[in-house]
Backbone atoms as SQL, in Angstrom:
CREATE TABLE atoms (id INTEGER PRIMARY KEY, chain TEXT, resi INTEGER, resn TEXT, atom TEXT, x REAL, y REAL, z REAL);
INSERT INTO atoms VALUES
  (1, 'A', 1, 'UNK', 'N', 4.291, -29.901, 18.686),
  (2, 'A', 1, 'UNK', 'CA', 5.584, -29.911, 18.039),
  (3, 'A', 1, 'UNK', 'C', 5.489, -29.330, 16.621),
  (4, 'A', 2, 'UNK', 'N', 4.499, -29.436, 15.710),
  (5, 'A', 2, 'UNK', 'CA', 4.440, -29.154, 14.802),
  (6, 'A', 2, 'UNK', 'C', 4.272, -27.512, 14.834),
  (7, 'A', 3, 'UNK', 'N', 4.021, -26.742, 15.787),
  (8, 'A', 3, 'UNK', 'CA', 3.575, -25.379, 16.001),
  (9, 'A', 3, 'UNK', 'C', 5.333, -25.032, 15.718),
  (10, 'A', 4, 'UNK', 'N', 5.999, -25.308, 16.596),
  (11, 'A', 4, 'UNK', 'CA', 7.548, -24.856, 16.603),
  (12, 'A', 4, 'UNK', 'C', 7.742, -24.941, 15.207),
  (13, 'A', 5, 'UNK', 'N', 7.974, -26.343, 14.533),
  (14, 'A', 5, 'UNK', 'CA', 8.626, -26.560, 13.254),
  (15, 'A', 5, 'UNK', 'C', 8.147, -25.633, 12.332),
  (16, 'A', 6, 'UNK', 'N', 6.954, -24.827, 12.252),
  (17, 'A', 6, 'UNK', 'CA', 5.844, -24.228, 11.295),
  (18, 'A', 6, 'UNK', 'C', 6.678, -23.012, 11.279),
  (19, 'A', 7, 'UNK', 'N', 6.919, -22.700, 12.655),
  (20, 'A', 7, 'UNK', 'CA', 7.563, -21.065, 13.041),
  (21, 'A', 7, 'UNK', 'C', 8.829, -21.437, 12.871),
  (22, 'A', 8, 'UNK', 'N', 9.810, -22.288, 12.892),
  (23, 'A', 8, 'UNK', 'CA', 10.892, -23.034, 12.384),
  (24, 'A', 8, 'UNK', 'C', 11.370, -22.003, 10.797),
  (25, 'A', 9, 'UNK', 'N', 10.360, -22.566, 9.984),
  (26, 'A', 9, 'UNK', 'CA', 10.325, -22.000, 8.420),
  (27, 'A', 9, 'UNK', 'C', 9.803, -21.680, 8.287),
  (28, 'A', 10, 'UNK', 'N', 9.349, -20.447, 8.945),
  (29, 'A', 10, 'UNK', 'CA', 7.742, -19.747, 8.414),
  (30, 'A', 10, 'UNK', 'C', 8.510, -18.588, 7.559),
  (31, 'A', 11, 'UNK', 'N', 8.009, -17.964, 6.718),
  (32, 'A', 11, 'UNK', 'CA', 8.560, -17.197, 5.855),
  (33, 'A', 11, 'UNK', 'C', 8.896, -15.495, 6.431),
  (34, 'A', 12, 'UNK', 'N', 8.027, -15.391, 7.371),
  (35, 'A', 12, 'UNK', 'CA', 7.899, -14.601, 8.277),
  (36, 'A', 12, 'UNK', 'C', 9.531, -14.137, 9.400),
  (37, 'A', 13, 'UNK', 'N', 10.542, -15.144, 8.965),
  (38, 'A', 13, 'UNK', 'CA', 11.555, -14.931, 9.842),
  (39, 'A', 13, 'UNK', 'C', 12.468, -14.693, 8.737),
  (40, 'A', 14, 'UNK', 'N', 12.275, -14.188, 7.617),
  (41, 'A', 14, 'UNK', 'CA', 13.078, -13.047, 6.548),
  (42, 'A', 14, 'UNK', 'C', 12.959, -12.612, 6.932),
  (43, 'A', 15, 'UNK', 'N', 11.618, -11.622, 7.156),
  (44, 'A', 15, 'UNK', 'CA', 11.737, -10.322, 6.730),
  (45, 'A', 15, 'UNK', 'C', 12.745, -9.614, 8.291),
  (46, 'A', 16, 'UNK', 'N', 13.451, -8.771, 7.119),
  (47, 'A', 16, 'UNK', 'CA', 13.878, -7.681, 8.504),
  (48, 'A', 16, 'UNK', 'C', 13.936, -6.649, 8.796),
  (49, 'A', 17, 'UNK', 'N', 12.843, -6.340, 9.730),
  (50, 'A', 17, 'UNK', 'CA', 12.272, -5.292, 9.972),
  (51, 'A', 17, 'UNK', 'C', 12.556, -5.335, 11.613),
  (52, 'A', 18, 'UNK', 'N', 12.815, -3.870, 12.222),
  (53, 'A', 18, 'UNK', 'CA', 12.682, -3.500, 13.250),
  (54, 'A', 18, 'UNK', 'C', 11.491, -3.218, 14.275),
  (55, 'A', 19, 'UNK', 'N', 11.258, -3.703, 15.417),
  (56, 'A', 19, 'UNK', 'CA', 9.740, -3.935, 15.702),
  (57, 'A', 19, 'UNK', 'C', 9.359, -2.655, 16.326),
  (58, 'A', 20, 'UNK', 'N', 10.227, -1.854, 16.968),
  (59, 'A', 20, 'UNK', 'CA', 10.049, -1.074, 17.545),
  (60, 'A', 20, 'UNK', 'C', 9.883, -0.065, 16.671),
  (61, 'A', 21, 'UNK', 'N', 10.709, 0.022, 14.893),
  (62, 'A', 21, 'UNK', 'CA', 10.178, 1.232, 14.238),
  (63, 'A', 21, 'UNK', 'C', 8.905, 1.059, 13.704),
  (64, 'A', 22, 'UNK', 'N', 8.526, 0.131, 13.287),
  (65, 'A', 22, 'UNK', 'CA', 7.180, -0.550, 13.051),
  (66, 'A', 22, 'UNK', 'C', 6.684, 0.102, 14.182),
  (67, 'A', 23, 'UNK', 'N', 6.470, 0.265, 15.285),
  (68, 'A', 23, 'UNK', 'CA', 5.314, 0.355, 16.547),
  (69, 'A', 23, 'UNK', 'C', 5.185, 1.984, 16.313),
  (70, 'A', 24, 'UNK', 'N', 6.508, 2.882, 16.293),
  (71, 'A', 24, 'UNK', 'CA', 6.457, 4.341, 16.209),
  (72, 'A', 24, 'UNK', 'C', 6.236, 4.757, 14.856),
  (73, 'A', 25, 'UNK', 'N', 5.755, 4.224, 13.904),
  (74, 'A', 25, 'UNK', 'CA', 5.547, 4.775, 12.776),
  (75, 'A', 25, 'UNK', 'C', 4.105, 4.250, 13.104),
  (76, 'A', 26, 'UNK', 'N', 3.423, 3.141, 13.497),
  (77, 'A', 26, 'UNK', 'CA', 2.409, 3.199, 13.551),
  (78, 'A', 26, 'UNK', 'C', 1.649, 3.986, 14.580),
  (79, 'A', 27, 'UNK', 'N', 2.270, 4.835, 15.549),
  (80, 'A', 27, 'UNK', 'CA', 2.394, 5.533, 16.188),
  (81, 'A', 27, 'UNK', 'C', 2.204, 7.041, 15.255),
  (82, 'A', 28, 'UNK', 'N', 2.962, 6.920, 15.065),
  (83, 'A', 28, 'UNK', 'CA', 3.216, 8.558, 13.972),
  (84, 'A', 28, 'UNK', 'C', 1.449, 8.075, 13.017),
  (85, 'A', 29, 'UNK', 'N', 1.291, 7.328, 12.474),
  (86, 'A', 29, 'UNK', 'CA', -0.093, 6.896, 11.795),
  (87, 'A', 29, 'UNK', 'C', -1.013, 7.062, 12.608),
  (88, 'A', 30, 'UNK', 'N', -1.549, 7.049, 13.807),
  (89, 'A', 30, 'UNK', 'CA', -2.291, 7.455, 14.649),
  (90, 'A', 30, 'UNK', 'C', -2.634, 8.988, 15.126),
  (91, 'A', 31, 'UNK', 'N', -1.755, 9.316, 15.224),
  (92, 'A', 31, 'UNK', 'CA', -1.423, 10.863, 15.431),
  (93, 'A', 31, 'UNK', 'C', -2.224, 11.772, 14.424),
  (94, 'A', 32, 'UNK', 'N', -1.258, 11.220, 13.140),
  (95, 'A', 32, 'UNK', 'CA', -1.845, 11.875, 11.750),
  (96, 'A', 32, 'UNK', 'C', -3.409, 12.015, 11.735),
  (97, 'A', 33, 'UNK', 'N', -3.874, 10.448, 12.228),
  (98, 'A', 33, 'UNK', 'CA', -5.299, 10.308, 11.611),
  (99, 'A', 33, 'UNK', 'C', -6.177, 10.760, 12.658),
  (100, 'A', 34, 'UNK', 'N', -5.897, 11.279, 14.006),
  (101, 'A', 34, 'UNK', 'CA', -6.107, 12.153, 14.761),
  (102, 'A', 34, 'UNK', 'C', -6.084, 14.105, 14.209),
  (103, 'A', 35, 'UNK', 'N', -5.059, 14.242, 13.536),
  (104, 'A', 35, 'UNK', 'CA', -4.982, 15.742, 13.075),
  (105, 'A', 35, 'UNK', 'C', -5.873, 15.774, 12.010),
  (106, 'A', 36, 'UNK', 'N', -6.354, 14.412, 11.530),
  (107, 'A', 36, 'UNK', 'CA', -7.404, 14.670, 10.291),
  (108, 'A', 36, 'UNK', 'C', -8.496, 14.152, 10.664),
  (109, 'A', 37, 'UNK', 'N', -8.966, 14.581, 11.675),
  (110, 'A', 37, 'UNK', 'CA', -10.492, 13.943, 12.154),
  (111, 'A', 37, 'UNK', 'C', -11.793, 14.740, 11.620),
  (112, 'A', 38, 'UNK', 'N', -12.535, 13.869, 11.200),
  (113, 'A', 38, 'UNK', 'CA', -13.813, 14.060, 10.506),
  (114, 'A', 38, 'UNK', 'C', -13.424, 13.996, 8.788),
  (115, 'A', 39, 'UNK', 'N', -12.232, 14.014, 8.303),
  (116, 'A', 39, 'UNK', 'CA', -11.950, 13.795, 6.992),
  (117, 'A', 39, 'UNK', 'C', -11.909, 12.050, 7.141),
  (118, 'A', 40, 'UNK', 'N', -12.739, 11.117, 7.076),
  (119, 'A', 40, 'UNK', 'CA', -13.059, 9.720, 7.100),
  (120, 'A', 40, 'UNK', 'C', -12.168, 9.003, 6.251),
  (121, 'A', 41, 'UNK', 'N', -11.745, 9.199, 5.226),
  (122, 'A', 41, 'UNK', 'CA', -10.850, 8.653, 3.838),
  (123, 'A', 41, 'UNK', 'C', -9.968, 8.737, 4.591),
  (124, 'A', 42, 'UNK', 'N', -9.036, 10.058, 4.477),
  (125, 'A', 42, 'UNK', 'CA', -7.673, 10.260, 5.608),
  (126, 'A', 42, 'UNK', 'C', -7.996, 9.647, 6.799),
  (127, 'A', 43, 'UNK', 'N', -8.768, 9.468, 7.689),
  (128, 'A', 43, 'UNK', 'CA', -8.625, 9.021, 9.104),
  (129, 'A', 43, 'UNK', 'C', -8.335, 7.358, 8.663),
  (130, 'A', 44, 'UNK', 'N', -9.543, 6.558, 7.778),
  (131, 'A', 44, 'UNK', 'CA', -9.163, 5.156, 7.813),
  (132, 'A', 44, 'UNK', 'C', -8.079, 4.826, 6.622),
  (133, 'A', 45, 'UNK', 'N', -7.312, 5.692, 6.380),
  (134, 'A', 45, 'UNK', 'CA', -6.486, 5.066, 5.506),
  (135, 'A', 45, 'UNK', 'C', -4.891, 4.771, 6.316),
  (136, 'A', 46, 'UNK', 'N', -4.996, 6.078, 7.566),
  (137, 'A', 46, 'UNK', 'CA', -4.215, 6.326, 8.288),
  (138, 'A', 46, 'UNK', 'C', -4.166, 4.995, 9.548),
  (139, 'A', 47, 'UNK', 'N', -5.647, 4.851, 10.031),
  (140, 'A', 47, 'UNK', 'CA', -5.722, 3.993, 11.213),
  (141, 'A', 47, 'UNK', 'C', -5.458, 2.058, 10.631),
  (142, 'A', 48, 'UNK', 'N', -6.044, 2.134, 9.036),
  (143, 'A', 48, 'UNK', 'CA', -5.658, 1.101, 8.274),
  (144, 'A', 48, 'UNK', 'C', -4.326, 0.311, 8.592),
  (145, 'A', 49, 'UNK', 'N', -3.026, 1.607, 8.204),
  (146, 'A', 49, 'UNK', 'CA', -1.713, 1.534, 7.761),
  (147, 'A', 49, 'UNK', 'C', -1.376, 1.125, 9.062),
  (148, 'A', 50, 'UNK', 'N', -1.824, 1.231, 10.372),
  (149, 'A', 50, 'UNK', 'CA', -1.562, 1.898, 11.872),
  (150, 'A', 50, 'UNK', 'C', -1.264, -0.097, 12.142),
  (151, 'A', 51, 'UNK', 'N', -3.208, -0.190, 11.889),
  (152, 'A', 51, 'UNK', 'CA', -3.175, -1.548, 12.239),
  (153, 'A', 51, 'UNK', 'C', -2.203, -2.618, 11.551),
  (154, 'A', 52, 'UNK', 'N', -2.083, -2.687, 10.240),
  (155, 'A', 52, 'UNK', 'CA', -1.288, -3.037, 9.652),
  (156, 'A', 52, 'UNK', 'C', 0.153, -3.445, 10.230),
  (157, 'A', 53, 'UNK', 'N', 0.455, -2.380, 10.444),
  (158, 'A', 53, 'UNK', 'CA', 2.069, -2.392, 10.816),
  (159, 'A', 53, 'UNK', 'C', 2.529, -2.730, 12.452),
  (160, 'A', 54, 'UNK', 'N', 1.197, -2.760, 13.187),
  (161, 'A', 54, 'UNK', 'CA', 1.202, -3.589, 14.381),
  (162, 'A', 54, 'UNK', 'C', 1.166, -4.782, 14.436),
  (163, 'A', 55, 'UNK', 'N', -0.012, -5.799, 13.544),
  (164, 'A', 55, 'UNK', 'CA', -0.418, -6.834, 13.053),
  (165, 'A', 55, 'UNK', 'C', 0.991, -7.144, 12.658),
  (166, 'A', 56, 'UNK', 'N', 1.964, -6.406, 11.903),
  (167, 'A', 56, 'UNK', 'CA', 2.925, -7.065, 11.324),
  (168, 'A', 56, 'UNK', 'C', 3.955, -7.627, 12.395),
  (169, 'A', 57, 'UNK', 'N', 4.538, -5.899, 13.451),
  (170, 'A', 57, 'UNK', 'CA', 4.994, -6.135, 14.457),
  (171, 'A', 57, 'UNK', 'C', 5.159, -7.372, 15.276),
  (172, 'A', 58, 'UNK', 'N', 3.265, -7.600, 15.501),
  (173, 'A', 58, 'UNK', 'CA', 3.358, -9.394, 16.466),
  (174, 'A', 58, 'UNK', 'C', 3.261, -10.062, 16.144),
  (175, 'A', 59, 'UNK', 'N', 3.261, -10.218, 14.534),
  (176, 'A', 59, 'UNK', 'CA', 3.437, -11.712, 13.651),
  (177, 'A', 59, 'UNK', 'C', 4.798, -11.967, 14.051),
  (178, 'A', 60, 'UNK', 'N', 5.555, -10.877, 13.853),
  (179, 'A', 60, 'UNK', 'CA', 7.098, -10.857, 13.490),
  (180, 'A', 60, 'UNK', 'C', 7.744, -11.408, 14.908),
  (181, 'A', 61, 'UNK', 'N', 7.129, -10.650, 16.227),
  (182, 'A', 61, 'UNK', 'CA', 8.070, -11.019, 17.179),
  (183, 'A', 61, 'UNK', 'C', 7.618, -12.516, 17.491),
  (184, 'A', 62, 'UNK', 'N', 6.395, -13.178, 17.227),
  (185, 'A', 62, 'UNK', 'CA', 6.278, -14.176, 17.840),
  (186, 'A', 62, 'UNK', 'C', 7.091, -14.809, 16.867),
  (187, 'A', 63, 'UNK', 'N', 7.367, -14.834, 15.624),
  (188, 'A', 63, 'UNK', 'CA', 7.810, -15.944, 14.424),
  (189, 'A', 63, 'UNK', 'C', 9.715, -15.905, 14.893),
  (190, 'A', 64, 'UNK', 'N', 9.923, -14.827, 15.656),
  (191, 'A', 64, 'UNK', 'CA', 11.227, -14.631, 16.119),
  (192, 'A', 64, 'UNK', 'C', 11.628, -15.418, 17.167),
  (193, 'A', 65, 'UNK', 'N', 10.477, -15.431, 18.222),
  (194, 'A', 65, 'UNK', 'CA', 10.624, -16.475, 19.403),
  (195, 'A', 65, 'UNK', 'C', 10.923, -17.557, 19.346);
């Protein structure tokens, strides 16, 4: 019970963000860091942002549920 109430007020059910543009921009971030392969800086700054904004994605939809 306490799991619900947590996701209840988790701070996480501000933000509003779209999950699906989140997924295609991290999408579009993948791509990029694909056209810059073997430049290592550009590739993990790109695959960084990628994970990021997925990580955010399934925080978000579960805190929505």
């Amino acid at each position: 019970m306490a799991g619900i109430f947590a996701r209840m007020i988790s701070l996480l059910r501000r933000i509003d963000a779209d999950l699906d543009e989140l997924v295609s921009e991290a999408y579009w971030l993948l791509q990029e860091a694909e056209r810059n392969h073997g430049v290592w800086a550009a590739m993990n700054a790109y695959t960084g942002m990628a994970s990021v904004k997925i990580q955010l994605a399934q925080c978000l939809k579960e805190h929505r549920d």
